[in-house]
C-alpha positions as CSV (number, residue, x, y, z in Angstrom):
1,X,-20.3,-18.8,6.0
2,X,-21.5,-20.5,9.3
3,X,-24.8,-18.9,10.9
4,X,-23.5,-16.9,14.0
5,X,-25.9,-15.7,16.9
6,X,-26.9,-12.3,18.0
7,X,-24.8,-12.3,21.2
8,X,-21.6,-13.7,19.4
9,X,-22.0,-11.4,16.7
10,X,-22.2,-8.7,19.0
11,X,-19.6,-9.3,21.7
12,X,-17.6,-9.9,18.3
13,X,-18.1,-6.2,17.1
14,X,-17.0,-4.9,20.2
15,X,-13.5,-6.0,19.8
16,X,-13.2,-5.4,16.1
17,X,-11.4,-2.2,15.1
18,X,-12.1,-0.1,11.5
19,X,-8.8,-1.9,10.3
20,X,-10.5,-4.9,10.1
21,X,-13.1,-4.2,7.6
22,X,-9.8,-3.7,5.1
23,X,-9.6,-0.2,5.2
24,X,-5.7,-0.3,6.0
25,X,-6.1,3.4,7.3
26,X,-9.0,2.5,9.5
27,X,-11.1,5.1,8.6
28,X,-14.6,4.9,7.8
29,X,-17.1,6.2,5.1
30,X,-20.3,7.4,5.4
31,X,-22.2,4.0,3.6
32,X,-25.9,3.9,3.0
33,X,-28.3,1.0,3.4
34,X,-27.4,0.2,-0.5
35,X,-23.9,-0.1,0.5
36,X,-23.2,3.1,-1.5
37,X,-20.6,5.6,-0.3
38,X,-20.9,9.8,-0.9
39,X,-19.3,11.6,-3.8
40,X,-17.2,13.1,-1.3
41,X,-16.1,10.4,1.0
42,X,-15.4,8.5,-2.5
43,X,-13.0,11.0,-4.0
44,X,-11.5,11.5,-0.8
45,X,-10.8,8.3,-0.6
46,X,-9.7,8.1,-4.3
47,X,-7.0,11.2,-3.8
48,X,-5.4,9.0,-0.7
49,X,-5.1,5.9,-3.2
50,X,-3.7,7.6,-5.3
51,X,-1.0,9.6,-3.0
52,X,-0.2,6.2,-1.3
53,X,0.0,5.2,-5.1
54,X,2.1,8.1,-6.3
55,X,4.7,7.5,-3.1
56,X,4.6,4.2,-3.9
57,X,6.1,4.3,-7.7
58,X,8.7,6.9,-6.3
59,X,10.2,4.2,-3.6
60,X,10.0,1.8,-6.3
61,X,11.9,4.1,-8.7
62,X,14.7,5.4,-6.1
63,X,15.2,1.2,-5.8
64,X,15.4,0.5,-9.8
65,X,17.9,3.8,-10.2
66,X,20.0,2.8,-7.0
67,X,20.4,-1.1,-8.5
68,X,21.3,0.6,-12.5
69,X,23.9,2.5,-10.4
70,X,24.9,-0.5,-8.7
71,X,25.5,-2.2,-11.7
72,X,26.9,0.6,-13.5
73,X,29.4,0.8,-10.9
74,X,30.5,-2.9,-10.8
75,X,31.2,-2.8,-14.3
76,X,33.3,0.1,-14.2
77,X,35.5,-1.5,-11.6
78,X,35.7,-4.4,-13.2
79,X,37.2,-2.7,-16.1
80,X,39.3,-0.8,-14.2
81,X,40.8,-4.2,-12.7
82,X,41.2,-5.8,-16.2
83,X,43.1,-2.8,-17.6
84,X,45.3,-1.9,-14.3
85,X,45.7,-5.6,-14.2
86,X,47.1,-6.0,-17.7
């Protein structure tokens, strides 16, 4: 990584926001100087994982039962064309 200076590095810090050090819900943990984070602030931010997980798999499995109807309903009609057809 290139060797910034003090000044650039700080007028850099001004403008950065707590999205930018990839928490994507910008808030921020309580981190000692070992870059260790409390019990607390770590399963809090465990549970919102795993909510944002848990919402995630439900979207996912509204999509996969919407396209198994989808399909299921195209083949019906297309046997309902071949034997009305007939």
């Amino acid at each position: 990584m290139f060797a910034m200076s003090r000044p650039l590095e700080r007028a850099l810090q001004r403008f950065r926001t707590p999205q930018d050090d990839g928490d994507p819900n910008g808030s921020v943990a309580q981190v000692d100087v070992a870059g260790r984070v409390s019990t607390a602030a770590f399963r809090a931010a465990t549970g919102e994982r795993l909510r944002n997980l848990e919402r995630d798999m439900a979207d996912i499995k509204n999509r996969v039962n919407g396209l198994i109807f989808l399909v299921a309903a195209a083949v019906i009609t297309q046997l309902l064309v071949k034997v009305l057809a007939w």
